[in-house]
C-alpha positions in Angstrom: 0.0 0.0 0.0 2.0 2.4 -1.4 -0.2 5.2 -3.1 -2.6 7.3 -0.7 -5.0 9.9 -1.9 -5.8 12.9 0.5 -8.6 14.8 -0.1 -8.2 18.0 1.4 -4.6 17.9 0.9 -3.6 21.6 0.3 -5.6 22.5 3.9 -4.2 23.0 7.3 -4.5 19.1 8.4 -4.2 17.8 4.8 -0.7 19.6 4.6 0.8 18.4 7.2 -0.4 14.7 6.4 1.2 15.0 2.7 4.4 16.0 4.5 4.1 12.9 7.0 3.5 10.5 4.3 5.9 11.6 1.9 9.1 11.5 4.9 7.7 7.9 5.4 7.6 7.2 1.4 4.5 7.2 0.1 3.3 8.1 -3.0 0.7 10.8 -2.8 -1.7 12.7 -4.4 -3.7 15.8 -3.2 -7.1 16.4 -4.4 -8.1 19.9 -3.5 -11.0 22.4 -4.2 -8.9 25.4 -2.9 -11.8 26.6 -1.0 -12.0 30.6 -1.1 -12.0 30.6 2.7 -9.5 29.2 3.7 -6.9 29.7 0.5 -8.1 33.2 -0.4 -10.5 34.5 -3.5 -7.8 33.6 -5.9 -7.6 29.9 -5.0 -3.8 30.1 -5.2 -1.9 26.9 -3.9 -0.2 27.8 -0.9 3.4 28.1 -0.9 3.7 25.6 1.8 2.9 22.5 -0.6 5.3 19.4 -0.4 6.8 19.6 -3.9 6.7 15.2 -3.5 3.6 15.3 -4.3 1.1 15.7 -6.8 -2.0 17.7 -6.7 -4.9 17.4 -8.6 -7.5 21.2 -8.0 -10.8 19.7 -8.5 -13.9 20.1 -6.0 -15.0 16.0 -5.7 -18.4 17.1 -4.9 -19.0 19.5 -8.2 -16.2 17.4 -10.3 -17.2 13.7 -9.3 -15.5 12.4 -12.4 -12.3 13.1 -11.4 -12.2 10.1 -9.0 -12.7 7.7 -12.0 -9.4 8.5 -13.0 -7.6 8.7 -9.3 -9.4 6.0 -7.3 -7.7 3.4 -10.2 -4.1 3.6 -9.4 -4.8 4.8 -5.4 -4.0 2.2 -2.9 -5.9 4.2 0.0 -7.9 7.3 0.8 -7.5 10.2 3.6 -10.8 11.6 3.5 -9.9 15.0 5.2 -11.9 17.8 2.9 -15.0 19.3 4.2 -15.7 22.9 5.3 -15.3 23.5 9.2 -17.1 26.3 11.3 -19.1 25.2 13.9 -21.2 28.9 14.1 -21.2 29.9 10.4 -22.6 25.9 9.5 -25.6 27.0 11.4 -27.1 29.5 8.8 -25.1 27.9 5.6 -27.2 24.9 6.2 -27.3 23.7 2.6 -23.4 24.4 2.0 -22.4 22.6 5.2 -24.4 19.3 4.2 -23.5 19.7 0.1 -19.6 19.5 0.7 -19.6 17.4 4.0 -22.4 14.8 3.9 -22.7 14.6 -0.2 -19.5 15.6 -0.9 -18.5 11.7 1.0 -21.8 10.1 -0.1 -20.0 10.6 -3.4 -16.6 9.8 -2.5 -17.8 6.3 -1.5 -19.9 5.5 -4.1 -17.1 6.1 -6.9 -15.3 3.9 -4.0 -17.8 1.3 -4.2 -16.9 0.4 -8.0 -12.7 0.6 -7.4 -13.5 -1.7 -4.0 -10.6 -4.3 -4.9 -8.1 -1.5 -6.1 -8.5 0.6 -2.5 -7.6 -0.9 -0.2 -7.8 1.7 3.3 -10.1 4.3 3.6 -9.4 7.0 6.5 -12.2 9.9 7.5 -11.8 12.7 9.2 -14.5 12.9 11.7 -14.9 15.5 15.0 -15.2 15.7 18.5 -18.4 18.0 18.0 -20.1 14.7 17.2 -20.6 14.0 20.8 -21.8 17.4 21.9 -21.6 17.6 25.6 -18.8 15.4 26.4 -19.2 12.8 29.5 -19.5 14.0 32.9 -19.8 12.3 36.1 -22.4 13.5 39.0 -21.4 13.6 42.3 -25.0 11.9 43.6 -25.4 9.8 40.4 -22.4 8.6 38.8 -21.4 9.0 35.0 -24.0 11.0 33.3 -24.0 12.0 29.3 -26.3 15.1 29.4 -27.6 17.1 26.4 -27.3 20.7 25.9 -28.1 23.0 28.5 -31.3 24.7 28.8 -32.3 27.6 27.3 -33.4 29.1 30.6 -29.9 28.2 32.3 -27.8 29.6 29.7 -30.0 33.1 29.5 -29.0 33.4 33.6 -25.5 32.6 32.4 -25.3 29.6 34.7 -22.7 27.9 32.9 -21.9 24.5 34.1 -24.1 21.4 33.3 -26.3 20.0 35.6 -27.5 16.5 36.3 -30.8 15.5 34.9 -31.7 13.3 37.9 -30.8 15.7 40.9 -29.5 19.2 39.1 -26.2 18.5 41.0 -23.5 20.7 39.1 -21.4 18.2 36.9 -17.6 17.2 36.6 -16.2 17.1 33.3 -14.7 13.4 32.9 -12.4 11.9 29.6 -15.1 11.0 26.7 -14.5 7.9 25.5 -15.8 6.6 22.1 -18.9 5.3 23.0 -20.3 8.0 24.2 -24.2 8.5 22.8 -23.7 11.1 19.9 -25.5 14.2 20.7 -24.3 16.5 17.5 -25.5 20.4 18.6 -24.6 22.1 15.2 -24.7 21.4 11.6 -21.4 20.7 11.1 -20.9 18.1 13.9 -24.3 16.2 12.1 -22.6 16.5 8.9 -19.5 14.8 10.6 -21.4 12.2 11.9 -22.7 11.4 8.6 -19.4 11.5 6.8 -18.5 8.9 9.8 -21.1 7.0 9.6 -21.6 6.8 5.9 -18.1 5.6 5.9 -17.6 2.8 8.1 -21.2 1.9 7.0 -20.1 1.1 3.4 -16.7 0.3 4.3 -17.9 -2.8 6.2 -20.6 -3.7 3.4 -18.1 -3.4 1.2 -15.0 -5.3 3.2 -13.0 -2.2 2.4 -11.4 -1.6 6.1 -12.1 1.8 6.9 -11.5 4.1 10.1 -13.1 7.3 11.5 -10.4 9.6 12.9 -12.5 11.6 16.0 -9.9 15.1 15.8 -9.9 16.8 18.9 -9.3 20.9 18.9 -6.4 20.5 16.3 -4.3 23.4 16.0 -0.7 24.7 14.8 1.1 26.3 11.6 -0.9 26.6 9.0 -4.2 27.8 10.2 -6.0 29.9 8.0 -5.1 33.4 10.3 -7.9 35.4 8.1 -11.0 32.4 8.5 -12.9 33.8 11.6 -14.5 30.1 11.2 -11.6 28.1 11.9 -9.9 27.0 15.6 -10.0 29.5 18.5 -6.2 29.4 18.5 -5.9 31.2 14.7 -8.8 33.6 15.6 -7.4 34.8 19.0 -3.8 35.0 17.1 -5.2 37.1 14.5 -7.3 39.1 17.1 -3.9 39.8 18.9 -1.5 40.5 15.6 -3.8 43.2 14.8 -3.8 45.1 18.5 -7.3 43.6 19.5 -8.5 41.6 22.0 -9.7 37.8 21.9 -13.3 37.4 22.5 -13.8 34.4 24.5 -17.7 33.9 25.1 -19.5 32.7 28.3 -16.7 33.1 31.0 -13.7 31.7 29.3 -14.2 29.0 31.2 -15.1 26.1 29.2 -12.4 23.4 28.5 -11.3 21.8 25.0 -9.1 19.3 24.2 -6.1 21.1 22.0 -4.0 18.5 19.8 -0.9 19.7 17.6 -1.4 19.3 14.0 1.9 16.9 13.8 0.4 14.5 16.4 -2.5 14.4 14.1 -1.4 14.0 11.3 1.0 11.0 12.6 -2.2 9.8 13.8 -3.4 9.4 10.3 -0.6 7.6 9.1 -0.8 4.6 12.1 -4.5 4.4 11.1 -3.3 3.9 7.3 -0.1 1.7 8.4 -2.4 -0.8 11.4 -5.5 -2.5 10.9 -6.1 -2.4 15.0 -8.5 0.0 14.6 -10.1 -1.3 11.2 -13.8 -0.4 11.1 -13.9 1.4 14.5 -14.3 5.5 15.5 -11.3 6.5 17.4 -10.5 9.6 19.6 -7.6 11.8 18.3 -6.4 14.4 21.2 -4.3 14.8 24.4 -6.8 13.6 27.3 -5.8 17.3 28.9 -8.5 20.0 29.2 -7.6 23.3 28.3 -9.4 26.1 29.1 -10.5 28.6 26.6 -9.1 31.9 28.5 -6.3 30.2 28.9 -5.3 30.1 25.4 -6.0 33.4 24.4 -3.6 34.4 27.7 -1.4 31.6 26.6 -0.9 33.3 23.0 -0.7 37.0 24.3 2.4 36.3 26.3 3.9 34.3 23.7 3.6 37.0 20.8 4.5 39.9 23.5 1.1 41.0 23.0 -0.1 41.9 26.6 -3.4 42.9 25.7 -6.0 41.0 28.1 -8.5 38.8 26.8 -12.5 40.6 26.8 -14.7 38.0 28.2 -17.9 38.8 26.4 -20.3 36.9 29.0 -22.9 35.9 25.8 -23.0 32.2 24.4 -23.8 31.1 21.1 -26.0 28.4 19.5 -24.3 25.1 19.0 -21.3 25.8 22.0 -21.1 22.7 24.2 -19.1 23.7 27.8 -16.4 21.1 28.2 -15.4 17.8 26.2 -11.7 16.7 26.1 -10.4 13.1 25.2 -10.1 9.6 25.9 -7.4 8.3 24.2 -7.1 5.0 25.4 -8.7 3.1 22.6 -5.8 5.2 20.1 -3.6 3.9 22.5 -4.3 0.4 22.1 -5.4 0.1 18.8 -3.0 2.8 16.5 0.3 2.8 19.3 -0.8 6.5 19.2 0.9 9.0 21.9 0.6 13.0 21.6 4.1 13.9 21.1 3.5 17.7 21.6 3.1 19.7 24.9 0.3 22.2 25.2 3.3 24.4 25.8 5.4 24.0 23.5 2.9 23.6 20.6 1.3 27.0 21.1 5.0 28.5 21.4 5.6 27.1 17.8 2.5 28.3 16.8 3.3 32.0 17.8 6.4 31.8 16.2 4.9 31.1 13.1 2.3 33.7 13.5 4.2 36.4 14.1 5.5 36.4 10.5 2.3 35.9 9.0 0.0 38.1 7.9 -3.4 38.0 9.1 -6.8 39.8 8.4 -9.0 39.9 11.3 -12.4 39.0 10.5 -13.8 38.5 13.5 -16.4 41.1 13.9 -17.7 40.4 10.2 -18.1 36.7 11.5 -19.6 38.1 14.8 -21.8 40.3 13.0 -23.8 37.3 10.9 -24.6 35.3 14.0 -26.2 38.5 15.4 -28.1 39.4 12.6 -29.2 35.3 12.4 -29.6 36.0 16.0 -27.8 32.8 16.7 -25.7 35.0 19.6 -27.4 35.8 22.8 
């Protein structure tokens, strides 16, 4: 199994993939829409590119023939491309589900027909298919709650309750299985692309694996999408003199995984067959506070400029959910490599020579008028 396709390729994950498969040999070929958002209006091939590869620009879901000619000679797929914003996926309804759920529907039925050719199949799916993550009640025990009520969250009473005694809850490691509670668009179109994968994958005996990421962040990020990770938007917030908005009270936790740990994280799943039809978590198993990486970022770019806690919540936020990792453990040999610490001290190196549009109040603006923030 020496040729792998990655779809989404040119992106932020995708990149960083090619580069860890090419240093281990592969042959690989990008397929890549150069989506606007994240590349620019041009839809110019980002400088950073491994030249050992080859890339194909065609968008799978508009350009479905394309795969007739690279599924033949491709060995495996890394399904990475999709479009990723948790808050902008909840009024681009129709976009969200057209690149994420059909965009894969189509994927795998060109798959279907090349089913003794491929031979791996690798999706990227998300933490924000599990909503809430898993808590544990002090009176109770374990408890997997749903999202908060609408009359909590309007009195800003932040923390989850239990549904048996209204104790306040303790976040807790979410393991795998974990009922899927999705609370935006985009985490239901990532349980679809999940679950449409390992669906056909098993009718079809073609081993496949859905890759849970965590809060993946690192070089690369697209600075000037206000839709992408907290860590790009607070580091374009703070290149530009302004302060990170962190909503509710900066208090809520998320699991924050370096792109290189990731993308090796790929590569076991394309390498082992431990983990051969099964969802499996990709992070640290360390909760991070949100106010914590905006403060984190500030001292690390010498910008001392105080995060504004906006005390407002939007639709589709969950309050805490960081990982279990022991089933990557013990089925890939996975082990985050990369310290909270010194990951985010790369990333602000990297950063600070970039430049970066700050979009965030254009971003902020739609969810207002949608009144999706309140």
């Amino acid at each position: 199994m020496r040729r792998i396709l990655v779809t989404g390729g040119a992106g932020f994950i995708g990149s960083h993939l090619v580069d860890e498969l090419v240093a281990a040999g592969y042959e690989v070929t990008i397929l890549d829409s150069l989506e606007p958002q994240v590349h620019g209006p041009a839809r110019k091939p980002p400088a950073y590119l491994n030249p050992g590869a080859r890339a194909v620009w065609a968008d799978l879901a508009a350009e479905p023939d394309v795969l007739d000619r690279l599924l033949p000679e491709t060995d495996a797929v890394v399904h990475l491309a999709a479009v990723v914003g948790v808050s902008q996926s909840m009024y681009q309804i129709s976009r969200y589900v057209r690149a994420n759920t059909v965009g894969t529907a189509i994927l795998l039925e060109k798959l279907t027909r090349f089913r003794d050719r491929v031979k791996k199949l690798v999706v990227a799916s998300s933490m924000s298919v599990y909503g809430e993550g898993a808590y544990r009640c002090p009176n109770c025990g374990p408890v997997y709650p749903r999202s908060r009520a609408e009359l909590q969250l309007a009195a800003r009473e932040w923390e989850p309750r239990c549904p048996a005694c209204g104790a306040v809850l303790e976040p807790c490691p979410t393991p795998e299985d974990k009922p899927l509670t999705p609370e935006s668009v985009y985490a239901v179109t990532k349980r679809d692309q999940e679950e449409l994968a390992l669906t056909v994958g098993r009718a079809y005996r073609v081993p496949t694996v859905a890759l849970r990421f965590f809060n993946v962040y690192g070089p690369r990020q697209a600075l000037s999408n206000p839709y992408t990770g907290v860590a790009a938007i607070f580091s374009a917030r703070l290149l530009n003199g302004r302060p990170p908005i962190v909503y509710e009270d900066g208090r809520q936790t998320r699991d924050f995984v370096h792109v290189r740990d990731v993308a090796r994280a790929c590569r076991l799943a394309l390498e082992k067959d431990g983990a051969d039809y099964e969802a499996v978590n990709i992070g640290t198993g360390r909760p991070v506070p949100v106010l914590e990486v905006a403060r984190t970022l500030a001292r690390a770019l010498g910008r001392p400029i105080e995060p504004e806690v906006a005390g407002r919540y939007r639709a589709g936020d969950i309050r805490h959910c960081y990982a279990d990792i022991s089933r990557a453990r013990r089925l890939l040999g996975y082990e985050p490599e990369v310290s909270f610490e010194a990951g985010m001290a790369e990333l602000a190196a990297w950063v600070a020579n970039q430049p970066a549009e700050d979009r965030w109040a254009e971003a902020a603006a739609a969810l207002e008028r949608e009144g999706l923030t309140r």
